[in-house]
C-alpha positions in Angstrom: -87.9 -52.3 26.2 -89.2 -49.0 25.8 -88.2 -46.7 22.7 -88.6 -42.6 22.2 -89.0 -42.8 19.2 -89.4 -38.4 19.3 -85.8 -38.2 19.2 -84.9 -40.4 17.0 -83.5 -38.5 13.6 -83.0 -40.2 10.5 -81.0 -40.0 8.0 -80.3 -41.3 4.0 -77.3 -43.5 3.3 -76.5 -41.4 0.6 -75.8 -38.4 3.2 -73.8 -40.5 5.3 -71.9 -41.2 2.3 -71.2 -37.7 1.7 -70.4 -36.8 5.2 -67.8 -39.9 5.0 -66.2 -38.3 1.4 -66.0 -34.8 3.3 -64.1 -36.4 6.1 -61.7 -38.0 3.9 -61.1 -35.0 1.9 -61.0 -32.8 5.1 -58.3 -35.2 6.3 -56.3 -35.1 2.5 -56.4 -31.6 3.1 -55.0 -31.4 6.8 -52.2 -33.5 6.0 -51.6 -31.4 3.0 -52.0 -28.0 4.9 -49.5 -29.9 7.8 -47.0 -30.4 4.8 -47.3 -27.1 3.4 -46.7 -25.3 6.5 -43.5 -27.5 7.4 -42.6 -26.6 3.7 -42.8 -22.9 4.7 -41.1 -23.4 7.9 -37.9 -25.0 6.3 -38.1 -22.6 3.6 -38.3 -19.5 6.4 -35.2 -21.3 8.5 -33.4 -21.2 4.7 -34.1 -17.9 3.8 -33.0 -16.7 7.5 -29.7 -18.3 6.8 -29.2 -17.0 3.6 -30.1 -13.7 4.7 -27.1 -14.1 7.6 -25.1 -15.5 5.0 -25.5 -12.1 2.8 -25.5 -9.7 5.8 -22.1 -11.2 6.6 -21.0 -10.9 2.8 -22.3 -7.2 3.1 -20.3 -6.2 5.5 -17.2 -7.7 4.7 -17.8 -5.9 1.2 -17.8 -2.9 3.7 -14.8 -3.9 5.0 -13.3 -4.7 1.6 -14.6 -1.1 0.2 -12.9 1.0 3.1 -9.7 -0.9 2.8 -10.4 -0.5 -1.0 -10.5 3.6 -0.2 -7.6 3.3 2.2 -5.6 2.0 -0.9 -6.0 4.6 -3.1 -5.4 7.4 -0.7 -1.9 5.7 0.3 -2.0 5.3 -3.7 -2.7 8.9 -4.0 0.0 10.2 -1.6 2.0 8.0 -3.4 1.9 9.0 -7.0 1.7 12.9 -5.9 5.0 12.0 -3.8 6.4 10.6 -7.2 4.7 13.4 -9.5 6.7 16.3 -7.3 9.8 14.3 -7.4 10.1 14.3 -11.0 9.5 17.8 -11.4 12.3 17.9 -9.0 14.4 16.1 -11.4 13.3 17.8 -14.5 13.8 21.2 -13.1 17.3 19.9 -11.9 18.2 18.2 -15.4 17.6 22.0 -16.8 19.9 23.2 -14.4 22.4 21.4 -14.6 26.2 22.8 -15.1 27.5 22.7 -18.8 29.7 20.2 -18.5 30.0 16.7 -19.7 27.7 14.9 -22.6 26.5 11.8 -20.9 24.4 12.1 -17.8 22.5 9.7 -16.0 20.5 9.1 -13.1 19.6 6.5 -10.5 19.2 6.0 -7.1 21.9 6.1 -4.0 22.8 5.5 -0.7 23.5 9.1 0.6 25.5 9.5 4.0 27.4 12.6 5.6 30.8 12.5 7.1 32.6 15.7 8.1 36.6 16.3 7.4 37.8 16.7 10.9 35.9 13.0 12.3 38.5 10.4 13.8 36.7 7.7 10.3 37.7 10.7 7.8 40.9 9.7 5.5 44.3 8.3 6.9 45.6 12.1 7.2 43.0 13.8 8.5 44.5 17.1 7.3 41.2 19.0 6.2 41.4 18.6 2.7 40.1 16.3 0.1 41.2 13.6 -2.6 41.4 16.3 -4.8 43.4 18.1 -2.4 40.7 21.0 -2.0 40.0 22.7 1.3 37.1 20.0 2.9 35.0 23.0 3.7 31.1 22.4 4.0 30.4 25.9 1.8 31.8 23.8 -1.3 29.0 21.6 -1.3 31.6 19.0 -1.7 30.6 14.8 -1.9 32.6 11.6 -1.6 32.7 9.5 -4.8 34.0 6.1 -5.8 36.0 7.8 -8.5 36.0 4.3 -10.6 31.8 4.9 -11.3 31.8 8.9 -10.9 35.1 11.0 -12.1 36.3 13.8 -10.0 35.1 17.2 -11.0 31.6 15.5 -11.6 28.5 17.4 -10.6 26.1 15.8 -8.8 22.9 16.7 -8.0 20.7 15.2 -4.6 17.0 14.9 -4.5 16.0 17.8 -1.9 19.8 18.5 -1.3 20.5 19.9 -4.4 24.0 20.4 -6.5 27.3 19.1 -5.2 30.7 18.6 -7.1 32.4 15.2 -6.8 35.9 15.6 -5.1 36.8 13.6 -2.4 36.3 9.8 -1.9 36.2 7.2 1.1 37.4 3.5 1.9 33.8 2.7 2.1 32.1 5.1 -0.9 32.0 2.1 -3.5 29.1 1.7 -6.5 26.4 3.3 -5.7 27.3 5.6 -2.4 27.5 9.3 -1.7 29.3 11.1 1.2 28.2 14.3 1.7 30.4 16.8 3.0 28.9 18.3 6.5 29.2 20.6 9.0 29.1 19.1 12.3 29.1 15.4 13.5 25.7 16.3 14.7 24.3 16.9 11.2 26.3 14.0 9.8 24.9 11.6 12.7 21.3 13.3 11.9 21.3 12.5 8.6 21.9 8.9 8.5 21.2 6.5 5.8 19.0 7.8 3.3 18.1 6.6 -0.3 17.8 9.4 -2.7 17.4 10.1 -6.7 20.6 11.4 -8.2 21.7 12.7 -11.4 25.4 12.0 -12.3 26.6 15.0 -14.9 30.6 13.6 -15.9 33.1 15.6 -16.1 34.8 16.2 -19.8 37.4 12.9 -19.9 
């Protein structure tokens, strides 16, 4: 059997041992570098979600913020609504006619009706409970004369003054009529809810 010897290249255990330490290690650190990047994998696919998760919870704290600044404007209109009306109320309170001691205020159902409508009285003669002429230039309202006594004032949030002297089979509690012009205005008007102050007539 012939041998080249030329190329033959030898070398020491102790190298082979080395080379067969570096191997192991370089294998160690594969498996450790395969672990870490499967490590930073999951941790990128958590960190995506989360970051979904808190873009979603940003904008619905957008959402939650403009409904926020929708609130206080209706707020806003609100109070401002409710700040003029009380100046309303002050300014009527100093106004009011000297007569009676004990006023009061709360709020009413207000209506119109007008003297000469096929629902006004059983007589329908033009005048009121009080017997005065049902004429619209009176500023004349329809009491329940058991809560608010004849000869009352009464005063109407945006409406004004009125003087309490007629009545009506369906004025009970807490019910004004308001003395109109036309059916037309009466109709127009409606059904309202309005602040009133009662001023009493002297018993």
């Amino acid at each position: 059997m012939n041998t080249d010897w030329n190329n033959v290249v030898v070398i020491d255990s102790r190298t082979l041992e080395t080379l067969g330490q570096d191997c192991r290690k370089l294998r160690r650190s594969t498996r450790l570098l395969k672990g870490t990047l499967y490590v930073t994998l999951a941790s990128a696919v958590v960190c995506g979600a989360k970051l979904e998760a808190s873009s979603r919870r940003l904008g619905e704290t957008e959402q939650g913020l403009r409904e926020c600044r929708k609130s206080v404007t209706r707020s806003s209109g609100v109070l401002s609504a409710l700040a003029r009306s009380q100046e309303k109320i002050l300014l009527a309170t100093e106004q009011a006619p000297s007569v009676g001691t004990k006023s009061w205020g709360r709020r009413f159902t207000v209506t119109k009706y007008t003297p000469r409508s096929a629902d006004y009285g059983k007589f329908n003669d033009g005048l009121t409970a009080t017997l005065t002429k049902a004429d619209p230039k009176n500023r004349i309202v329809a009491v329940d004369p058991q809560l608010i006594p004849y000869g009352s004032w009464v005063w109407v949030e945006d409406l004004g003054w009125f003087r309490a002297e007629d009545c009506g089979a369906a004025i009970k509690g807490f019910r004004l009529d308001l003395l109109a012009a036309t059916e037309q205005e009466a109709m127009g008007f409606g059904k309202q809810q309005r602040f009133v102050i009662v001023v009493p007539a002297e018993a």
